[in-house]
C-alpha positions, 0 to 999 in steps of 0.5 A, a space after each residue: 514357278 507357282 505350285 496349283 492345286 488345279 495343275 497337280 488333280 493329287 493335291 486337289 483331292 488330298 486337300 478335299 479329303 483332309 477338309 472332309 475328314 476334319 469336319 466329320 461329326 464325331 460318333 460313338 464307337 463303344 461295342 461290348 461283347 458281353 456283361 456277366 464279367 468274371 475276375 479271368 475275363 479282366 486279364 490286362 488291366 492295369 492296376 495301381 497303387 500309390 503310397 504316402 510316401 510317393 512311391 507306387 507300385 502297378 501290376 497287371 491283372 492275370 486269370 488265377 484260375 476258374 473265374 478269378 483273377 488278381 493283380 498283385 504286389 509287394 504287400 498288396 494284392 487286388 482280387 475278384 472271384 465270379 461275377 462282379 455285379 452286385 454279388 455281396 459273396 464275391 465282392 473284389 478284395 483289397 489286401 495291404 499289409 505292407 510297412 507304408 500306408 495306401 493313398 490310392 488305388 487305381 483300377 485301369 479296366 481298359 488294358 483288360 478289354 473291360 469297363 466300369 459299369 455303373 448305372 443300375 437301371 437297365 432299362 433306363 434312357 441311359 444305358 449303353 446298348 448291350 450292356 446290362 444292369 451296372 453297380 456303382 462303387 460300395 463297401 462291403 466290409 472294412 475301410 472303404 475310401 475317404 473321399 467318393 470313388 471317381 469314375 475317370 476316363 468315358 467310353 461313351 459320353 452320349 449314355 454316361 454308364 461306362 468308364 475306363 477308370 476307377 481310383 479310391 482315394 484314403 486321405 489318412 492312409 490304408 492299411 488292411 483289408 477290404 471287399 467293395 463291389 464295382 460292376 465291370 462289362 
């Protein structure tokens, strides 16, 4: 018995479907709802700490009232109060006062229906629609990372300006406190 796609017309259009979608071009789907992000608007995102002794710690940010939000651990917490572009009086804040050091923190914004921002020019040929001024990584007061933030995981590969993930890395270990601004949409 000899199976045809001409005797059976379903195989024939699910065969011509399947080579149709297995050659469409890919597209941008990036859709932002707003830019003037506060630290309530990021609940959900996934924030991770890993330690020198290989353990880690992740917790998921919550709103913790107003336009503040946090994630918070045993002996640490991340905290963000008000709009996160570029305002030195209201940096995030990195809090570690446990007994190991700090090797790494990781910022999932994605969870959260949020995404790392970080091109300044918002008129630039690379600025995704509808977002608006970003504000790459910076320190504002105490030990900031020892190597560059890595901006990980592209929302949209076609403009460059919109990421998923930001990780700080301290080669000797963290321990204290930290402010750093990091725009988020």
């Amino acid at each position: 018995m000899s199976n045809s796609l001409w005797k059976n017309p379903s195989n024939l259009i699910l065969g011509a479907t399947f080579i149709l979608l297995g050659t469409a071009a890919p597209s941008a789907a990036t859709t932002l709802t707003g830019f003037q992000t506060v630290g309530s608007d990021m609940a959900g995102m996934q924030i991770t700490v890993n330690f020198f002794d290989g353990t880690s710690q992740t917790s998921s940010w919550l709103p913790t009232g107003g336009d503040s939000g946090g994630a918070f651990g045993t002996g640490w917490s991340l905290t963000q109060s008000g709009n996160t572009f570029g305002s030195f009086n209201n940096p995030w804040s990195f809090n570690y006062t446990g007994t190991n050091t700090v090797a790494a923190l990781i910022i999932d914004t994605i969870p959260g229906n949020t995404v790392f921002d970080i091109l300044p020019d918002l008129n630039g040929p690379f600025q995704t629609p509808g977002s608006a001024d970003g504000w790459h990584f910076q320190t504002v007061f105490g030990v900031g990372p020892t190597r560059a933030p890595e901006y990980s995981v592209p929302i949209d590969i076609s403009r460059g300006d919109l990421f998923g993930r930001l990780s700080l890395f301290w080669d000797t270990g963290f321990r204290g406190l930290m402010g750093f601004l990091a725009d988020t949409e």
